[in-house]
C-alpha positions as CSV (number, residue, x, y, z in Angstrom):
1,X,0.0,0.0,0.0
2,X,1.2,3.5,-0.3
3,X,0.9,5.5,3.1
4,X,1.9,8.4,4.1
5,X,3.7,10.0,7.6
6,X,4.6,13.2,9.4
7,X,7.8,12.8,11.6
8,X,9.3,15.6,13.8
9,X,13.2,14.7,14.9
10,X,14.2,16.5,17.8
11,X,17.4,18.0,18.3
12,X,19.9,20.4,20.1
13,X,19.4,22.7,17.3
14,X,16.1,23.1,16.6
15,X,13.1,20.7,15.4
16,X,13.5,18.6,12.3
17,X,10.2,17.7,10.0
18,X,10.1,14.9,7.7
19,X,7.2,13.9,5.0
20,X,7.4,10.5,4.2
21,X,5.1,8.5,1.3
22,X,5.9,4.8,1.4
23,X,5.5,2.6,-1.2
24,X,5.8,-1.4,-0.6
25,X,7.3,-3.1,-2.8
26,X,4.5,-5.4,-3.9
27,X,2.3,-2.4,-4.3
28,X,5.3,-1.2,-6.9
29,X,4.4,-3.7,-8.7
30,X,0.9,-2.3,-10.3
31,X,2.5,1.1,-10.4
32,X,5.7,3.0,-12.5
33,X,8.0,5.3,-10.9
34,X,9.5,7.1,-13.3
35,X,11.4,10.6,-14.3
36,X,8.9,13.5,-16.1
37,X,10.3,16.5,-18.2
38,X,8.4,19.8,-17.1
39,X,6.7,21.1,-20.0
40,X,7.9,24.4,-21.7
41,X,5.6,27.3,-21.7
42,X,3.0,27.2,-24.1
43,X,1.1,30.5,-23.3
44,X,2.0,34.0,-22.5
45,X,0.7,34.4,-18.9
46,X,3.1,31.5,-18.7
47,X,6.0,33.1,-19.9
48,X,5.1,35.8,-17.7
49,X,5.5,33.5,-14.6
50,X,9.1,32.7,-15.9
51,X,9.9,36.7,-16.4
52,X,8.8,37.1,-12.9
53,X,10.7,34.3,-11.3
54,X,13.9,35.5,-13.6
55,X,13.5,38.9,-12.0
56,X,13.4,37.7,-8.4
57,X,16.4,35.2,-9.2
58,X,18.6,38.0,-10.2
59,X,18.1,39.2,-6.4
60,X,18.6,35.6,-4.9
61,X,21.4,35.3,-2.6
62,X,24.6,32.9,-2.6
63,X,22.4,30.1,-1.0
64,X,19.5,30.6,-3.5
65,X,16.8,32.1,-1.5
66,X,14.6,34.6,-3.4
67,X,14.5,38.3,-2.8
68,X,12.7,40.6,-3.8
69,X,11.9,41.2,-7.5
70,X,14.5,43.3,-9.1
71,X,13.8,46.2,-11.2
72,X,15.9,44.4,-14.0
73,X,13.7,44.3,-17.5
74,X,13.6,40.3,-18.8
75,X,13.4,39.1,-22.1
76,X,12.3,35.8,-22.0
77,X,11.9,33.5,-25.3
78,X,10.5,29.7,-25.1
79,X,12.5,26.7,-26.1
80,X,11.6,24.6,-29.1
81,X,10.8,20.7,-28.5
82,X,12.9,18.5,-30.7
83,X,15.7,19.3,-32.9
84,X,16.1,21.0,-36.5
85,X,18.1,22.3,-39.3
86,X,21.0,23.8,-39.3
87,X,21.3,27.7,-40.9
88,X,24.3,28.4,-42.3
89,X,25.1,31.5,-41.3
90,X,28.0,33.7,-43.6
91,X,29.3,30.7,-45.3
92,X,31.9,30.7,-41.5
93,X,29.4,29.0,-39.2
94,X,26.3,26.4,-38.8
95,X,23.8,27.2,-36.0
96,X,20.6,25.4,-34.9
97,X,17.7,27.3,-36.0
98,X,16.5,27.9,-32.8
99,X,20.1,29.6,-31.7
100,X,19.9,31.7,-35.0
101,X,16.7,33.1,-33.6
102,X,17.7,34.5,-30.4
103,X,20.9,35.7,-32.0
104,X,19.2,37.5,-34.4
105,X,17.0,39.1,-31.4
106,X,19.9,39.7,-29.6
107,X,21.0,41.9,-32.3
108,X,17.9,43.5,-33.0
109,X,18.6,44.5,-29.0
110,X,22.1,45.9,-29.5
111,X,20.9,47.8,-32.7
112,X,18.1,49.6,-31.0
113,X,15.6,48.5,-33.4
114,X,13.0,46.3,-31.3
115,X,10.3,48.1,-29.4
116,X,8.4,47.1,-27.0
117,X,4.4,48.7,-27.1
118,X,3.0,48.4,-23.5
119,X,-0.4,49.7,-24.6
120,X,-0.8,47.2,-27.5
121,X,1.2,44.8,-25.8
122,X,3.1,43.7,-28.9
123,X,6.8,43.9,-30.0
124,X,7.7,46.4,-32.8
125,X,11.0,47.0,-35.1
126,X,12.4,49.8,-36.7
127,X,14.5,49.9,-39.5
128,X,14.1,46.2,-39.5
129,X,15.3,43.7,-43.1
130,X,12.5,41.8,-44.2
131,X,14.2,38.7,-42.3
132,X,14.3,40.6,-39.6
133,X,11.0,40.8,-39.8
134,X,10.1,36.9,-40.5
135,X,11.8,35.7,-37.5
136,X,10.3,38.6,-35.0
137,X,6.6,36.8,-36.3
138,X,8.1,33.3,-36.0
139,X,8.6,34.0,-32.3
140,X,5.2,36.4,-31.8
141,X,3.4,33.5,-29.2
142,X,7.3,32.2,-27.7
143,X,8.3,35.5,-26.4
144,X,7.7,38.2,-23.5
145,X,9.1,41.1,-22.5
146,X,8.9,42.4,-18.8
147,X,9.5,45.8,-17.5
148,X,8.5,48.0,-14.9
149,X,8.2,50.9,-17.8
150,X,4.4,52.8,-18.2
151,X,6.0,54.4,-21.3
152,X,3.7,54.0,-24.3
153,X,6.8,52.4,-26.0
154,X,10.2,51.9,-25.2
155,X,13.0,49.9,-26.8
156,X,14.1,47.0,-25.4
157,X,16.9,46.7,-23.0
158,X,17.0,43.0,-21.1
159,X,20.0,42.8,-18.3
160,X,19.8,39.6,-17.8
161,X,22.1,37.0,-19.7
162,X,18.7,34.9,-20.2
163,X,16.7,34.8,-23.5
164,X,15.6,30.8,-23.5
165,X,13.4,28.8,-21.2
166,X,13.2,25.0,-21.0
167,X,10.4,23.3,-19.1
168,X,8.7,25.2,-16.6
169,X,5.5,23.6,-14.2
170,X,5.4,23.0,-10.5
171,X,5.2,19.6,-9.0
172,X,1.3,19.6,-8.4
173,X,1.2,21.1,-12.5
174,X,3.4,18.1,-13.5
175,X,1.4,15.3,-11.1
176,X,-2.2,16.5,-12.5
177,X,-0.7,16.3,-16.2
178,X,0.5,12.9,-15.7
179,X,-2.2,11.8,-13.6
180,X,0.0,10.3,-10.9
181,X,-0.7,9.8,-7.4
182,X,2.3,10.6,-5.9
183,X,5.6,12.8,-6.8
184,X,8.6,14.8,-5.6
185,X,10.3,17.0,-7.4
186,X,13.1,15.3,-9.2
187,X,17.0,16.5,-10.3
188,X,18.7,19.7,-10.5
189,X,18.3,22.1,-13.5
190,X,19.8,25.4,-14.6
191,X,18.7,28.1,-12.2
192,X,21.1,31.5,-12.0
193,X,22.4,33.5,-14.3
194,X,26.0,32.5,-14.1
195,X,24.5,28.4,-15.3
196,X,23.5,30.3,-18.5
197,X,26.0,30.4,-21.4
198,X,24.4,31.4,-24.8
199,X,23.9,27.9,-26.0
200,X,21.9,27.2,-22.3
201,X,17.9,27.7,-21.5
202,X,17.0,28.7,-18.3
203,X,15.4,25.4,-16.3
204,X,17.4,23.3,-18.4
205,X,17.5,19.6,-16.4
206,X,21.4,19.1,-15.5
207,X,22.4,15.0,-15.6
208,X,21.0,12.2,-17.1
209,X,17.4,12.2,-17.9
210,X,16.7,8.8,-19.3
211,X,12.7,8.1,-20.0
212,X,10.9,4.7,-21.6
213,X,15.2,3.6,-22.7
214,X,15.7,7.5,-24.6
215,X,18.6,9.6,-23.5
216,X,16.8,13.0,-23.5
217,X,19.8,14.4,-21.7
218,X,23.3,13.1,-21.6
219,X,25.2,12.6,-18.1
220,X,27.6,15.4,-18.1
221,X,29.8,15.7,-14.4
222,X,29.5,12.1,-12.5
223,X,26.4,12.4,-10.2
224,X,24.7,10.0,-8.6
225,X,21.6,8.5,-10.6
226,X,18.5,6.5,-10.0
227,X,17.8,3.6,-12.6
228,X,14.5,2.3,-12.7
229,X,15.2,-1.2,-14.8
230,X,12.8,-4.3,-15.7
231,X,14.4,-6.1,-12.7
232,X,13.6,-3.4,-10.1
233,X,15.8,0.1,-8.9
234,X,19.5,1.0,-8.4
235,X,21.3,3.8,-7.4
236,X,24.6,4.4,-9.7
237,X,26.7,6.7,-10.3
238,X,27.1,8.2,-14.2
239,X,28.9,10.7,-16.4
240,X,29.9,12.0,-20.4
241,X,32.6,9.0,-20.2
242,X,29.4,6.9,-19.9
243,X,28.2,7.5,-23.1
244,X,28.5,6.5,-27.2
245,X,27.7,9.9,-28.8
246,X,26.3,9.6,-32.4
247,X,26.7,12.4,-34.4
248,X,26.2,12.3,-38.3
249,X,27.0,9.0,-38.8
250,X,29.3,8.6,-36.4
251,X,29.7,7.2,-32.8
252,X,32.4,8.5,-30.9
253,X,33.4,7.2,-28.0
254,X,35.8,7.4,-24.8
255,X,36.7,3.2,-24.7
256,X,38.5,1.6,-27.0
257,X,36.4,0.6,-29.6
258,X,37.1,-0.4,-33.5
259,X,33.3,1.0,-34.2
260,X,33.9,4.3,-33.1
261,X,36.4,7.0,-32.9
262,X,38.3,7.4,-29.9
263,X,37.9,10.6,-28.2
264,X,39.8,12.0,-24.6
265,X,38.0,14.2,-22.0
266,X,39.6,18.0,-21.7
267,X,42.6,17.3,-22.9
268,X,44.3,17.7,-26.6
269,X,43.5,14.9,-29.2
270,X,42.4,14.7,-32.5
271,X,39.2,14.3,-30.7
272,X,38.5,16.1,-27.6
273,X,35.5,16.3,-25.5
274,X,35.5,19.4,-23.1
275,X,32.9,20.2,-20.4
276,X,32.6,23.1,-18.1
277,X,34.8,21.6,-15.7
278,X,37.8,22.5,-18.0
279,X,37.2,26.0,-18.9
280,X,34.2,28.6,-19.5
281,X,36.1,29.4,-22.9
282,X,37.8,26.9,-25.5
283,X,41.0,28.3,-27.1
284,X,41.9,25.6,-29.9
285,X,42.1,25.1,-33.6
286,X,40.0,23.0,-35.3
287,X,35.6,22.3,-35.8
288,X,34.3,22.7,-33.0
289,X,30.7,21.0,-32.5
290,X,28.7,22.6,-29.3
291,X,26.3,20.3,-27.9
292,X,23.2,20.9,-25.5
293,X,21.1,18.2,-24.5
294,X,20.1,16.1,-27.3
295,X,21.1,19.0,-29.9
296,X,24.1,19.9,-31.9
297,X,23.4,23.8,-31.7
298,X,26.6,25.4,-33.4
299,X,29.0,24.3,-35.5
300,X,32.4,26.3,-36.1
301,X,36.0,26.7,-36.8
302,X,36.8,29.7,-35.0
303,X,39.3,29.4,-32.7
304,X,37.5,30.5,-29.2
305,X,33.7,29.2,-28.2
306,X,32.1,29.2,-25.1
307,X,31.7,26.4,-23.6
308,X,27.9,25.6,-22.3
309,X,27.2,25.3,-18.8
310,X,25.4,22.1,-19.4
311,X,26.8,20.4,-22.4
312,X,29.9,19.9,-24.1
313,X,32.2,21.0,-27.4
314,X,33.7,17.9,-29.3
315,X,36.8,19.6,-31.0
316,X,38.1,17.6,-34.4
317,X,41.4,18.8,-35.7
318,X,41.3,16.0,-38.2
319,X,39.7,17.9,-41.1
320,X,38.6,15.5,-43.2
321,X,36.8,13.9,-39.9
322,X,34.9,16.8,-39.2
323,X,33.9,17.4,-42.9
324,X,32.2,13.9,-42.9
325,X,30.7,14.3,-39.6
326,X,29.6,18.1,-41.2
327,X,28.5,15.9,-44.7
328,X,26.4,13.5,-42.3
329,X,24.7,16.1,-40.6
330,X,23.7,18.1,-43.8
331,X,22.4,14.7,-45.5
332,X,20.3,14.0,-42.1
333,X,19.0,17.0,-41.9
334,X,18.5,17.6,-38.3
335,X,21.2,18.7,-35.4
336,X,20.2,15.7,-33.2
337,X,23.0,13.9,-31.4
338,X,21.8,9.6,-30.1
339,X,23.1,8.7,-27.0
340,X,23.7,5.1,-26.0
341,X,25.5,3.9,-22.6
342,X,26.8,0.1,-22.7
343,X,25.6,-1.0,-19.1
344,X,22.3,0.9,-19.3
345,X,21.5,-1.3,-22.2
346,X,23.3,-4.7,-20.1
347,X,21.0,-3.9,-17.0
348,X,17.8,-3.1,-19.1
349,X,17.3,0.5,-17.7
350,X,14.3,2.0,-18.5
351,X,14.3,5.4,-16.7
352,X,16.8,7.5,-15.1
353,X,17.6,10.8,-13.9
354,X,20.6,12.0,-12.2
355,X,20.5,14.1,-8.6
356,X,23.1,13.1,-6.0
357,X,25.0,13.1,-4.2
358,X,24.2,9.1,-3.1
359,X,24.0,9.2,0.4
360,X,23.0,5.3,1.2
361,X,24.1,2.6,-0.4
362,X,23.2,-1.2,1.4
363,X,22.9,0.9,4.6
364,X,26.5,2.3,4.5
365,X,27.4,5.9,4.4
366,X,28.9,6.8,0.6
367,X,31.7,8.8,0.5
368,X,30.6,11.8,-1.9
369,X,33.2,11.7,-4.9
370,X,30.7,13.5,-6.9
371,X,31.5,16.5,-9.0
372,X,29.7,18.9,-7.8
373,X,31.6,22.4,-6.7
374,X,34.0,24.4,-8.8
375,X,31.2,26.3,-10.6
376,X,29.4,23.6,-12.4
377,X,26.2,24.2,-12.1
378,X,24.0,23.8,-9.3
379,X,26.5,26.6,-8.5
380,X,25.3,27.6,-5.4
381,X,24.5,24.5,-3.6
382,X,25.7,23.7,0.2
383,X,25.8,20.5,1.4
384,X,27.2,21.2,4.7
385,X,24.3,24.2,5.1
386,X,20.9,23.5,6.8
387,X,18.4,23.7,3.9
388,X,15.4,22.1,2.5
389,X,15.9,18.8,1.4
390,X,14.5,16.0,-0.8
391,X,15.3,12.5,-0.7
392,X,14.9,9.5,-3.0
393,X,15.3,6.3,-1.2
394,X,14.6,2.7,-0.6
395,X,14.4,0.0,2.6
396,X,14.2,-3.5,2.8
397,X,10.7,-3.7,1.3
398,X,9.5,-0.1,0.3
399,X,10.5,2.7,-2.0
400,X,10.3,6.0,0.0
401,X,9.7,9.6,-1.0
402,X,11.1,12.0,1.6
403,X,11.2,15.5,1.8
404,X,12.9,17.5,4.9
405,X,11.4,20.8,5.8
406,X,12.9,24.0,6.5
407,X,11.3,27.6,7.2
408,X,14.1,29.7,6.3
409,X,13.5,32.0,9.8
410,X,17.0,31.7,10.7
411,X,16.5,35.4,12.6
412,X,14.2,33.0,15.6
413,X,15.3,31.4,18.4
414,X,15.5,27.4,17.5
415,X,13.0,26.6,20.0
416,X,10.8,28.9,18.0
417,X,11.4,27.5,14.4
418,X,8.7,25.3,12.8
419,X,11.8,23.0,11.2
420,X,15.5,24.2,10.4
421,X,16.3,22.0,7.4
422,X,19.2,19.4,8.0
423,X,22.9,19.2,6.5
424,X,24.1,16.0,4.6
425,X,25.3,14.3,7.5
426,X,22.2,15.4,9.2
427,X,20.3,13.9,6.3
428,X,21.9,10.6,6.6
429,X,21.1,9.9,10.5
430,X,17.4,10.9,9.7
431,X,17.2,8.4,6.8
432,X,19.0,5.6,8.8
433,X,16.4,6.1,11.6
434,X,13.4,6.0,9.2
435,X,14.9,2.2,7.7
436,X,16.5,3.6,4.9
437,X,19.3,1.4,3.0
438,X,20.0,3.0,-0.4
439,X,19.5,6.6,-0.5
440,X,19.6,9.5,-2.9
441,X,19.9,13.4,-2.3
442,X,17.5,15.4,-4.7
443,X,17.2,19.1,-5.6
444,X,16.6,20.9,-2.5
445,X,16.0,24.3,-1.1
446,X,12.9,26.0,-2.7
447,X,12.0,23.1,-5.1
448,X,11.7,21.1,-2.2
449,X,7.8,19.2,-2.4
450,X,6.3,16.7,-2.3
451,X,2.5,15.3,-3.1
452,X,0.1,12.2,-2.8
453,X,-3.4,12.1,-4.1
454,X,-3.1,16.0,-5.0
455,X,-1.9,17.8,-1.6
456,X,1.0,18.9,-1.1
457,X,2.2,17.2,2.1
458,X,5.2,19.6,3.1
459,X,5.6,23.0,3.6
460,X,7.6,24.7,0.7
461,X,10.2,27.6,2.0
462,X,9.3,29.6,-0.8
463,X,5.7,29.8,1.0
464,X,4.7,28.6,-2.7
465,X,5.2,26.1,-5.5
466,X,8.5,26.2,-7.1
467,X,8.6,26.0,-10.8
468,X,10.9,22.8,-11.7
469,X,12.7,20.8,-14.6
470,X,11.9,17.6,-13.6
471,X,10.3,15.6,-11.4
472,X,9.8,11.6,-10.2
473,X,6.2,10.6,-10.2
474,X,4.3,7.6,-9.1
475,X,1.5,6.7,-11.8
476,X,-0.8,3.7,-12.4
477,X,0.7,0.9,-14.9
C-alpha cells in the first residue's frame, strides 16, 4: 500500500520535519516510478511567470533564496521541442535554427531597433530587413518582455544574460498532467544566471534524464543516478565518459572501440571532448561542434567558443573527420545527437535521472566523490548548510519519498522555528532512523515538495510552488 507520515526529529538545534510517502514493494508492482520532463511554456501568462521568477532570481542570494523582485527588464523566449536544421550563417558557421533566432533578437537589441508597445502589448522593429522581420513573427506566441516601464513604447533593453526557457511547471502542474498519485520534485536544473551560457535555456535539467530507454539528456559531471530497470531500482553513479555519442554517422566514443572513434575528455587529441569543468572558454584550432542536450546547436572553426554550462564542445582537428561528420549532418537534416550507454542497455534500464550526491548505499554511508563544486552548475549549492531537502530512497521492502522541511526563519530562536532543514550528514542519520538502506539526495531548497493524491504534504520555503525541470512521479501501470 502506499501510506503516508509526518515525523518531527528533535534536536539540540532546533526541530526537524520529515514527510514520508511509502510505497511497498509489492504495491510497486501495479505502479511506475518514473522521471517527467516539465513542460515548456506554451502561453503568454506562462511566460510571464518565468519573467517574474527570472527577476526575483537575479536578487537571490549565494544560498539561493529569493528576494525581492529586481527592477531588471527580462526578455524571455520559449525553447523549441525536438531538434532541427542547421542555418548556415555567412558561409563561417552552422547554427541550430533555434540559436539563429535569439541571435538574431539579440542583435535586434544591441541595434536599437526592437520596441516594446506596452499599450498594444506587442513587439515592434524599426528599420528592420525583411528577415528581420520573418523571424520577429516566427517568435510572436514564444516570447515576452517584462518591464516596470508605463512608457507607451520603449526599446528594449534586457540585463539579464537569459533569452531561453526550458520546461517550466510545478510539481502539483506536472502530477495533475500525468495523472499520478504521488511525486517529488526530481534533479537539479539550470537556475542562476552565471549556469547560462548562450547555447543554455533557463530550467534546463542538469544530468542524465533517461525516460521509456531514450537519453533525453546526456550525463555530463559524475552524479549519482537512480535507474528504474525491468528487474527493479538501483542507485549508480554516471557521467559523459558513460556515453556512445552519435553524431552524423558517427559514434564517438571514450573506450576503446574499433566501431567508433576514440575521443579524450579536456585534454588535446584529434578528438576532444571538453565540459565546463575544463574552462568557461575553448581556445583551440580546429571544428568545433557545441552540444546541448540532445542538440548539436553550433558548429564552427573559430578558434574561441564558449563552452555551455550544461553540455559539451567535441573539437576535431582531423579535417577530413569533421567534414564527414559536417556531410552526415547536412544529409540527415536535423542537429540531433543519439546517445547510447553500454551498461544501461546490459541492466535493461528503462528510466533515469541524475540528482546526488548518493547518500545510502546497502545501509552504509557513501563517501561523496561527486562532481559537484568548482562552478558547475547547481552553482550555489551547500551541502554542509541546513536547507530544505528531498530524498529518493529505498528500505528493505518499500521505495520512500522523503522531503525534509525547512522555514528559512534563521533570525528565531531554535526553540521557536517550525523545522531548520538538515545538513548532509544530518540527512543521513534521519534516513537511517526512518529504515532507509539506499539513499539519494535530490534538488533541495525552494523546489523542495512533495504530493500524494493531490496535496502537497510539506511546507515549501518559498511559502509557494517552485517552478521545476523535472520531477519523479508515481502513476498507475
Amino acid at each position: 500500500m502506499i501510506g503516508y507520515e509526518k515525523r518531527v526529529f528533535e534536536s539540540e538545534f532546533g526541530k526537524r520535519v520529515a514527510h514520508i510517502v511509502r510505497i511497498s514493494f509489492d504495491e510497486l508492482k501495479k505502479l511506475d516510478i518514473k522521471p517527467v520532463l516539465a513542460r515548456v511554456p506554451e502561453k503568454k501568462e506562462e511566460l510571464t511567470q518565468v519573467a517574474r521568477s527570472l527577476r526575483r532570481i537575479a536578487t537571490a542570494d549565494k544560498m539561493g533564496v529569493r528576494g525581492l523582485e529586481s527592477k531588471d527588464n527580462v526578455l524571455v523566449i520559449s525553447k523549441e521541442d525536438g531538434a532541427d536544421a542547421f542555418i548556415e550563417e555567412e558561409g563561417r558557421m552552422m547554427l541550430s535554427r533555434e540559436l539563429y533566432r535569439v541571435q538574431v533578437v539579440k542583435r535586434l537589441i544591441e541595434k536599437g531597433k526592437l520596441f516594446y508597445d506596452n499599450q498594444m502589448d506587442e513587439f515592434k522593429l524599426k528599420n528592420a530587413t525583411l528577415q528581420e522581420e520573418a523571424i520577429l513573427k516566427e517568435l510572436k506566441s514564444k516570447i515576452i518582455y517584462f518591464s516596470e516601464s508605463n512608457e507607451k513604447e520603449q526599446v528594449v533593453k534586457p540585463t539579464l544574460p537569459i533569452t531561453l526557457c526550458s520546461g517550466y511547471e510545478n510539481l502539483m502542474e506536472i502530477v495533475k498532467r500525468n495523472k499520478a498519485i504521488a511525486g517529488i520534485n526530481g534533479g537539479y536544473f539550470l537556475n542562476f544566471p552565471e549556469e547560462i551560457s548562450k547555447y543554455d535555456a533557463f530550467n534546463d535539467p542538469v544530468g542524465l534524464l533517461m525516460i521509456n530507454k531514450h537519453i533525453i539528456n546526456p550525463p555530463i559531471f559524475k552524479r549519482g543516478t537512480i535507474l528504474v530497470s525491468e528487474e527493479g531500482i538501483e542507485l549508480d553513479t554516471l557521467s559523459v565518459l558513460d556515453l556512445t555519442i552519435k553524431v552524423g554517422d558517427t559514434k564517438l566514443g571514450f573506450k576503446e572501440n574499433s566501431s567508433e572513434v576514440k575521443v579524450k575528455l579536456n585534454s588535446e587529441s584529434e578528438v576532444s571532448l571538453y565540459t565546463l569543468s575544463y574552462a568557461r572558454n575553448l581556445s583551440e584550432d580546429g571544428t568545433k561542434f557545441v552540444v546541448v542536450g540532445k542538440s548539436i546547436v553550433e558548429i564552427t572553426e573559430e578558434r574561441e567558443v564558449e563552452v555551455p554550462r550544461n553540455g559539451f564542445v567535441i573539437l576535431v582537428k582531423e579535417r577530413e573527420l569533421a567534414r564527414k561528420i559536417i556531410d552526415e549532418i547536412k544529409e540527415a537534416k536535423t542537429n540531433s545527437v543519439i546517445y547510447s550507454v553500454d551498461r544501461l542497455e546490459e541492466k535493461r534500464v528503462v528510466h533515469g535521472i541524475s540528482a546526488g550526491p548518493i547518500l545510502l548505499k546497502g545501509g552504509k554511508e557513501v563517501k561523496n566523490e561527486e562532481e559537484f563544486g568548482k562552478g558547475v552548475p547547481p552553482s550555489r549549492i551547500k551541502f554542509n548548510v541546513r536547507a530544505p531537502r528531498s530524498v529518493f530512497a529505498t528500505s528493505e521492502d518499500e521505495v520512500l519519498l522523503i522531503t525534509i522541511d525547512d522555514d528559512r526563519k534563521t533570525e528565531l530562536k531554535p526553540e521557536e522555528r517550525y523545522s531548520i532543514g538538515a545538513t548532509l550528514d544530518e540527512l543521513i542519520e534521519i534516513l537511517k532512523n526512518i529504515g532507509c538502506k539506499n539513499a539519494i539526495n535530490l534538488d533541495g531548497g525552494g523546489s523542495s515538495t512533495l504530493v500524494l493524491n493531490n496535496e502537497v504534504k510539506n511546507k515549501p520555503s518559498d511559502g509557494f510552488l517552485r517552478a521545476i525541470s523535472t520531477a519523479l512521479i508515481v502513476t498507475e501501470k
